[in-house]
DRENBA-179391 format. One record per residue: residue number from 1; residue in one letter; x, y, z of N, C-alpha, C, CB in turn. Coordinates in steps of 0.2 Angstrom, whole numbers. Glycine has a CB too. Layout:
BEGIN
(NUM; 'A'; (X; Y; Z); (X; Y; Z); (X; Y; Z); (X; Y; Z))
...
This chain:
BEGIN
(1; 'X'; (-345; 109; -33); (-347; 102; -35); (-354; 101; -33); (-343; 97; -31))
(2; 'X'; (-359; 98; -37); (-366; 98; -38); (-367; 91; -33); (-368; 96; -48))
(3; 'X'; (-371; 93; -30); (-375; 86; -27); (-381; 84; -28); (-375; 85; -21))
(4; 'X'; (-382; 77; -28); (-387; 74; -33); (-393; 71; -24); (-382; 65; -40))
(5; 'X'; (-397; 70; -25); (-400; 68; -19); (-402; 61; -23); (-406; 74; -16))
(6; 'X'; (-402; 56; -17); (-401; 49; -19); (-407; 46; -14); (-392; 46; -17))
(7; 'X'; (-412; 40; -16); (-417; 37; -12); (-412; 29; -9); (-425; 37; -17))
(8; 'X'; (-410; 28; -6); (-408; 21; -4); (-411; 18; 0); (-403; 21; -3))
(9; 'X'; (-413; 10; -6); (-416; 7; 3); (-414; -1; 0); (-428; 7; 5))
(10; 'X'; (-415; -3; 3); (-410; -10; 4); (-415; -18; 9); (-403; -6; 11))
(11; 'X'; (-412; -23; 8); (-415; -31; 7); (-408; -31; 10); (-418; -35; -1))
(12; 'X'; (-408; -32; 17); (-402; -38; 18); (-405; -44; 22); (-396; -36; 21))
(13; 'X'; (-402; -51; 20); (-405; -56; 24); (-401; -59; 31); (-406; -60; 19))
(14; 'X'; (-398; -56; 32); (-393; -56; 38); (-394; -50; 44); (-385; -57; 36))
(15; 'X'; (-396; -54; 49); (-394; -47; 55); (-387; -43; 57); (-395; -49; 63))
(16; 'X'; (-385; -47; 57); (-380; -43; 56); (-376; -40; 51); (-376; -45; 60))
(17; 'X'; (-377; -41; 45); (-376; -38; 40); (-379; -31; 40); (-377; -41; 35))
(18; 'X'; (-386; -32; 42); (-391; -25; 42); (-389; -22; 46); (-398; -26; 43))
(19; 'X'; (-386; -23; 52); (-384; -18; 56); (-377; -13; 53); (-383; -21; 62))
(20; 'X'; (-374; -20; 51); (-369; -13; 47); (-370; -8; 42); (-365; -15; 44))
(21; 'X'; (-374; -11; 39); (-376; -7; 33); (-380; -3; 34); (-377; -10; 28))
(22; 'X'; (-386; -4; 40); (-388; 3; 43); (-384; 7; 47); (-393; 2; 46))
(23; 'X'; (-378; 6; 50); (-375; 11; 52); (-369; 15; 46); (-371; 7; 58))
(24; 'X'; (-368; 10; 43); (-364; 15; 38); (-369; 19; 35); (-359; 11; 31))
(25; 'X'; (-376; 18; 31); (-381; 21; 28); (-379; 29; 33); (-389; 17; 30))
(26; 'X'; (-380; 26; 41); (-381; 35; 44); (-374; 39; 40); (-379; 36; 53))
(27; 'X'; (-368; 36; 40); (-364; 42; 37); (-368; 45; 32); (-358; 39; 35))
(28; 'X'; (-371; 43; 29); (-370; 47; 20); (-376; 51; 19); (-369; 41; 11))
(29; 'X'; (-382; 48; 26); (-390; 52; 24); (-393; 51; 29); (-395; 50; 17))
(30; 'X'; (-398; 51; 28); (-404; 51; 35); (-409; 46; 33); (-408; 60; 36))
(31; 'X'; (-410; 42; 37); (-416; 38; 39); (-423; 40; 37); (-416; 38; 47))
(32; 'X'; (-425; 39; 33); (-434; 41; 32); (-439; 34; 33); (-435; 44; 22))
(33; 'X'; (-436; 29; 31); (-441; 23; 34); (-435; 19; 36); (-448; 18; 28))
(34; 'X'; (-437; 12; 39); (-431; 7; 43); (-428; 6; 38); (-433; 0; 45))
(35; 'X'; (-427; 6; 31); (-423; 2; 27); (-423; 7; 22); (-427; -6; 25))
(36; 'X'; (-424; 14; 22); (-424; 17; 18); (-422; 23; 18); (-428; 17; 15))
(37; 'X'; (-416; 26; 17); (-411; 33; 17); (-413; 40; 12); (-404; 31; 14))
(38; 'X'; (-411; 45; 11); (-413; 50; 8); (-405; 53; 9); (-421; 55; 12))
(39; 'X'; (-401; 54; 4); (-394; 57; 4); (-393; 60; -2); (-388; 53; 7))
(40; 'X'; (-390; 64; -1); (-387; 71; -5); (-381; 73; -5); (-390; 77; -5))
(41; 'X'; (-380; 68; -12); (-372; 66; -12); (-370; 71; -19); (-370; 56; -14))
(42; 'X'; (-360; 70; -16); (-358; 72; -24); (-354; 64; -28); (-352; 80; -24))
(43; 'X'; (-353; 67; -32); (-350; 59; -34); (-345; 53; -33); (-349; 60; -39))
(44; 'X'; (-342; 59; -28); (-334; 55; -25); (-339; 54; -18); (-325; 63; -24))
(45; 'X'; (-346; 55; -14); (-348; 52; -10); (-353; 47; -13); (-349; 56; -6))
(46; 'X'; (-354; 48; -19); (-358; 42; -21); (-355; 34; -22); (-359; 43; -28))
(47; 'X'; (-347; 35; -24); (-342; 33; -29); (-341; 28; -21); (-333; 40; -33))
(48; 'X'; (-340; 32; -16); (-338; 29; -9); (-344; 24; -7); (-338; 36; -4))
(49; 'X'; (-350; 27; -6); (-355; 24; -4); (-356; 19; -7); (-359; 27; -5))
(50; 'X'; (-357; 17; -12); (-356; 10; -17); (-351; 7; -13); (-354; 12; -25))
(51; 'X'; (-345; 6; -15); (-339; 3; -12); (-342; 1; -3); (-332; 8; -13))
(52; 'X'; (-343; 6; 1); (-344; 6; 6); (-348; -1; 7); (-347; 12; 8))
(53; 'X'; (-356; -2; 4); (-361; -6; 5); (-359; -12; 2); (-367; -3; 2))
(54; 'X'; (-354; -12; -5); (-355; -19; -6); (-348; -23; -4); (-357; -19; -13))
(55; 'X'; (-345; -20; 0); (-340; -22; 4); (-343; -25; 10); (-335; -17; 7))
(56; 'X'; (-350; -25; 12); (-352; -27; 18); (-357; -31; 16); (-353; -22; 22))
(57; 'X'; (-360; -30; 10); (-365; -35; 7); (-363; -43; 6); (-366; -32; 0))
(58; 'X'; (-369; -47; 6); (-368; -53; 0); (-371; -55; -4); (-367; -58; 1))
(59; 'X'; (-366; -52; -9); (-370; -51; -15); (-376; -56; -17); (-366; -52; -20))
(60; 'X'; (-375; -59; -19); (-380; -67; -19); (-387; -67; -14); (-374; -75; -16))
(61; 'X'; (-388; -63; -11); (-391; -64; -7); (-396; -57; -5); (-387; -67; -2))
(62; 'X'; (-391; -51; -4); (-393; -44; -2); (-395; -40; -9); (-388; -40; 2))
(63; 'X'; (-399; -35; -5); (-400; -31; -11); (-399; -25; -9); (-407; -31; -15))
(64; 'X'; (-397; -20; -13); (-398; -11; -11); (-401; -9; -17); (-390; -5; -10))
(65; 'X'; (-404; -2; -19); (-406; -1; -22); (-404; 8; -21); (-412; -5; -23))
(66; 'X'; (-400; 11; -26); (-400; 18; -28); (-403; 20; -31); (-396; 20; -31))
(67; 'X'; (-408; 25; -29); (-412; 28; -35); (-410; 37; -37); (-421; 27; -33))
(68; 'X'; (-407; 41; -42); (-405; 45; -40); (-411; 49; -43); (-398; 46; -42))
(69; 'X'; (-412; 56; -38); (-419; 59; -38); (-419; 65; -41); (-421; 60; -31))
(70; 'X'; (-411; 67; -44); (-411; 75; -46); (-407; 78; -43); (-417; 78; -45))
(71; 'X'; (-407; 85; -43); (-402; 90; -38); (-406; 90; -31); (-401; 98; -41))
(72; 'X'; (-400; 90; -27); (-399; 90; -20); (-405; 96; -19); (-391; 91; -18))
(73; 'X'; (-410; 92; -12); (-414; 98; -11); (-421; 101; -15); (-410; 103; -11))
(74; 'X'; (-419; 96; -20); (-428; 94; -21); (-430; 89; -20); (-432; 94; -28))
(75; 'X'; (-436; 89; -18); (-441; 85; -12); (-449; 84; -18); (-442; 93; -3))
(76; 'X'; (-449; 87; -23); (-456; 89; -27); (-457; 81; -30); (-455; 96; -34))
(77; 'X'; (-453; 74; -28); (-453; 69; -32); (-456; 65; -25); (-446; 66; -37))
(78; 'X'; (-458; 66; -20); (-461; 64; -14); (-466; 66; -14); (-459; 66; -8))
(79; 'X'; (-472; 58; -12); (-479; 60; -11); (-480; 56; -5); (-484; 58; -18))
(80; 'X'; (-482; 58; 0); (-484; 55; 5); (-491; 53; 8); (-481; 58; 9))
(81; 'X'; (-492; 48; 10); (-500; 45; 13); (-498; 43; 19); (-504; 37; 10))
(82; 'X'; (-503; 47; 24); (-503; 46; 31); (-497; 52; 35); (-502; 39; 32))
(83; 'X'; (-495; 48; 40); (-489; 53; 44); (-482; 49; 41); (-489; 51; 55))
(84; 'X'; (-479; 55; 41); (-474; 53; 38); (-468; 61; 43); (-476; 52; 27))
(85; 'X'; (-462; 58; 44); (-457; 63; 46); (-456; 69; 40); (-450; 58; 49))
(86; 'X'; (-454; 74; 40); (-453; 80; 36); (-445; 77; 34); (-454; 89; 41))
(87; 'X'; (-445; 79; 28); (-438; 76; 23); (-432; 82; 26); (-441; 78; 11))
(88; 'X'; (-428; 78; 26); (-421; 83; 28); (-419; 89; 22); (-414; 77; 28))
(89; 'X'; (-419; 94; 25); (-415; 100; 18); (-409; 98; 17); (-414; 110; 21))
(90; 'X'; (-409; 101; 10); (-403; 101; 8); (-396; 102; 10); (-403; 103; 3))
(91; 'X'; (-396; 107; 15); (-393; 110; 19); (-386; 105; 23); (-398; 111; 22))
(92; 'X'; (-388; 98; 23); (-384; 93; 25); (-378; 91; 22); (-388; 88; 25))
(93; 'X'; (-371; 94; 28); (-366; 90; 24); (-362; 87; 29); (-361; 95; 20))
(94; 'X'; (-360; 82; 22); (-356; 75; 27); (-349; 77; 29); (-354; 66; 22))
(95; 'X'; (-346; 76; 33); (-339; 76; 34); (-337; 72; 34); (-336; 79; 38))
C-alpha cells in the first residue's frame, strides 16, 4: 500500500478545540511548526484523518487545510529560511 506524505495545518478558533485537534494531529504525523503537521499516510489513514478532524471541528468557524505532497519521503518540495527542525523520514509508521 503506497503512502502519500501530506502537509496539514490548521485555523481553529477555540482552545480547546485546538488542543484536540492538536493532540489527535500527533497520532497521524509529526509537528513541524505549532499549527502545522508533516504525515505519511495511506489512504485508509487519510480516509480516517479527515473524519477524525472534522468530528472535532466547527465547521463554520475552523479551518484545516490538506495539502498532498507526493510519495511518502520526499522532502525535495521543502524550502526553508532560517532554523528550522530536520523533516521526519519516511520511515514513520502509525499503529
Amino acid at each position: 500500500m503506497a503512502r502519500q506524505r501530506y502537509l496539514v495545518a490548521y485555523d481553529i478558533r477555540d482552545d480547546r478545540r485546538l488542543r484536540a485537534i492538536a493532540k489527535c494531529m500527533e497520532g497521524y504525523g509529526e509537528r513541524i511548526q505549532y499549527s502545522v503537521f508533516l504525515c505519511d499516510l495511506s489512504d485508509r489513514e487519510r480516509i480516517a484523518l479527515r473524519g477524525d478532524i472534522t468530528t472535532l471541528m466547527k465547521l463554520p468557524e475552523d479551518s484545516v487545510m490538506i495539502v498532498d505532497l507526493g510519495p511518502a519521503g520526499d522532502s525535495s518540495r521543502f524550502q526553508f529560511l532560517g532554523h528550522h527542525e530536520r523533516l521526519p523520514s519516511s520511515d514513520v509508521v502509525i499503529v
